[in-house]
Each structure stands twice: as C-alpha cells, then as structure tokens.
DOTOR-712904 format. One line per 3 residues: number of its first residue (from 1); their letters; for each residue x, y, z of N, C-alpha, C, CB. Coordinates in steps of 0.02 Angstrom, whole numbers, plus 50000, padded with zeros to 5 digits. Glycine has a CB too. Layout:
NUM	A	X/Y/Z/X/Y/Z/X/Y/Z/X/Y/Z; ...
END
This chain:
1	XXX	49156/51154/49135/49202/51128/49185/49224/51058/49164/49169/51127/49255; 49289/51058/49152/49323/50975/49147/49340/50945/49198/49384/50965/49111; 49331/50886/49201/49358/50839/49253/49431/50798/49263/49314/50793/49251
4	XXX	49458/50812/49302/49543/50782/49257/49515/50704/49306/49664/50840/49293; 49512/50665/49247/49514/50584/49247/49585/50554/49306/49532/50556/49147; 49624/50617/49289/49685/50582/49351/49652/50561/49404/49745/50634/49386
7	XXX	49631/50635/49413/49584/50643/49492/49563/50585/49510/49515/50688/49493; 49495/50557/49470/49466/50513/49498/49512/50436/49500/49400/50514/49463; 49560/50421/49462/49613/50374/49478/49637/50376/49531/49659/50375/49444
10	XXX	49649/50449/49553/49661/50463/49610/49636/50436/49670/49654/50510/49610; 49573/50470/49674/49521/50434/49730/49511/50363/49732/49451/50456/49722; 49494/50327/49681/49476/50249/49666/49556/50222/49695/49453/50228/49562
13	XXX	49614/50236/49677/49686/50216/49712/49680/50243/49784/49760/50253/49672; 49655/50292/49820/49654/50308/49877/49607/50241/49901/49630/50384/49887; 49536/50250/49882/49496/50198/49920/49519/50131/49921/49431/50194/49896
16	XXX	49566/50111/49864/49583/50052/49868/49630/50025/49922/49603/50042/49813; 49677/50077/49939/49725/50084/49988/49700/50075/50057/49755/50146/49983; 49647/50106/50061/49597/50104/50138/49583/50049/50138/49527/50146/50151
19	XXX	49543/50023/50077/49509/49960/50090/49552/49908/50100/49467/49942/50039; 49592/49894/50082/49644/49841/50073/49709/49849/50148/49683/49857/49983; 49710/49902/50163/49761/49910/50224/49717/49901/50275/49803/49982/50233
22	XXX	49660/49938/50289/49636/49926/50351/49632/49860/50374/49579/49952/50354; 49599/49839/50351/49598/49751/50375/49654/49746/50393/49584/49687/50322; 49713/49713/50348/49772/49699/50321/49795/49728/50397/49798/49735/50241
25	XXX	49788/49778/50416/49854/49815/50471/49822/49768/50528/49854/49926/50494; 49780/49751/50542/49745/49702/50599/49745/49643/50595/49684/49709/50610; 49760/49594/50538/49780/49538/50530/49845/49522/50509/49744/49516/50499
28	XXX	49882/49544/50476/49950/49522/50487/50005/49542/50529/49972/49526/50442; 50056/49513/50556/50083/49501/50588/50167/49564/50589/50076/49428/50575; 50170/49592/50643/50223/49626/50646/50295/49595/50614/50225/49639/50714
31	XXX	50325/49646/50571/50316/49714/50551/50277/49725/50479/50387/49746/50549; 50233/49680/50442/50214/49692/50396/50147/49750/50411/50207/49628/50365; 50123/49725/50486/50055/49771/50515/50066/49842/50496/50043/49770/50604
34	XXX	50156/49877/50500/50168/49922/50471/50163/49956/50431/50187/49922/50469; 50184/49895/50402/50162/49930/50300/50093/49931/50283/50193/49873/50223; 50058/49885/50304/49996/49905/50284/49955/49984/50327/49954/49833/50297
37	XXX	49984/49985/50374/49948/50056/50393/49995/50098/50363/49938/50075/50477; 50050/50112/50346/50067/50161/50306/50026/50164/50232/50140/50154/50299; 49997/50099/50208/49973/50106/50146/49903/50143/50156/49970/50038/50111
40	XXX	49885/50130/50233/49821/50165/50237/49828/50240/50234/49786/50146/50300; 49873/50270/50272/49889/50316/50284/49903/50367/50206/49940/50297/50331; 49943/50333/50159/49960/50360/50100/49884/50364/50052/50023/50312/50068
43	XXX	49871/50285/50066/49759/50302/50058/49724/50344/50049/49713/50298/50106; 49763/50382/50144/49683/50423/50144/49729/50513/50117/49624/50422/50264; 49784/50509/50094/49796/50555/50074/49797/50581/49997/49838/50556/50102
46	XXX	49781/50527/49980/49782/50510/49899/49716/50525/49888/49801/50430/49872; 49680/50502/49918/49589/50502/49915/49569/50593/49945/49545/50419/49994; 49601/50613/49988/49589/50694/50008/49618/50741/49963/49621/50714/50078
49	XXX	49678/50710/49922/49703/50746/49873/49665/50730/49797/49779/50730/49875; 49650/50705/49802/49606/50679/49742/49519/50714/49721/49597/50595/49762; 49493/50705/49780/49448/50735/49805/49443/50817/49795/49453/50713/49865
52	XXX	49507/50851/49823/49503/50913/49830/49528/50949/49766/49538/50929/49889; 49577/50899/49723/49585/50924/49669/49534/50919/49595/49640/50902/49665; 49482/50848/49646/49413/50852/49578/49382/50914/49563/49341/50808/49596
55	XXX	49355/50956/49643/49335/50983/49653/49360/51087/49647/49325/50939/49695; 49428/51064/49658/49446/51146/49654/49515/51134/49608/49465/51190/49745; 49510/51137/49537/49537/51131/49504/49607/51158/49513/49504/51144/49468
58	XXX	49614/51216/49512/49669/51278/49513/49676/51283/49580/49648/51353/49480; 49688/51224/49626/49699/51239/49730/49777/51265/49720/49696/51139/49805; 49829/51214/49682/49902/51233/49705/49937/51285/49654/49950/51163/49710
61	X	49883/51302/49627/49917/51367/49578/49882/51421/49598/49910/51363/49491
END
C-alpha cells in the first residue's frame, strides 16, 4: 500500500487552516472575521478530504 504524500499535504494545509482561522475569525474585526471562517471552513474540508483520500485510495474512481 502507497501513501500519496499529496494526501498528507493535504491534511497538514487543512490543520493549518483550522488552526490559524479559528482564532483569527474571533479576533479580527468585520468583514475580515469572514474570511477567516471561510478559511476555516475550506480547513476542515481539505483535512476530511485528505484524510479520506489517505485512507481509501480509489474513493472517487
């Protein structure tokens, strides 16, 4: 079983996104509070897609 290295770029760019927006959406000031929860949001989808594609290689084929 290989590991596609994307993947985990993947996840490590997802967590970074969480880590860095969450705060971020609670301390700065409208409308930037925006962007940072969209970055969370794109985060935690990057990190579930990342995740699921470490794990089940062949999901969208």
């Amino acid at each position: 079983m290989t590991i596609g290295y994307q993947y985990i770029a993947l996840i490590i760019a997802g967590l970074a996104g969480i880590a860095w927006g969450l705060p971020a959406a609670h301390r700065l000031k409208s409308p930037f509070d925006i962007a940072a929860a969209a970055i969370v949001l794109c985060g935690v989808v990057a990190f579930a897609l990342g995740v699921l594609l470490t794990f089940i290689p062949g999901f969208f084929k």
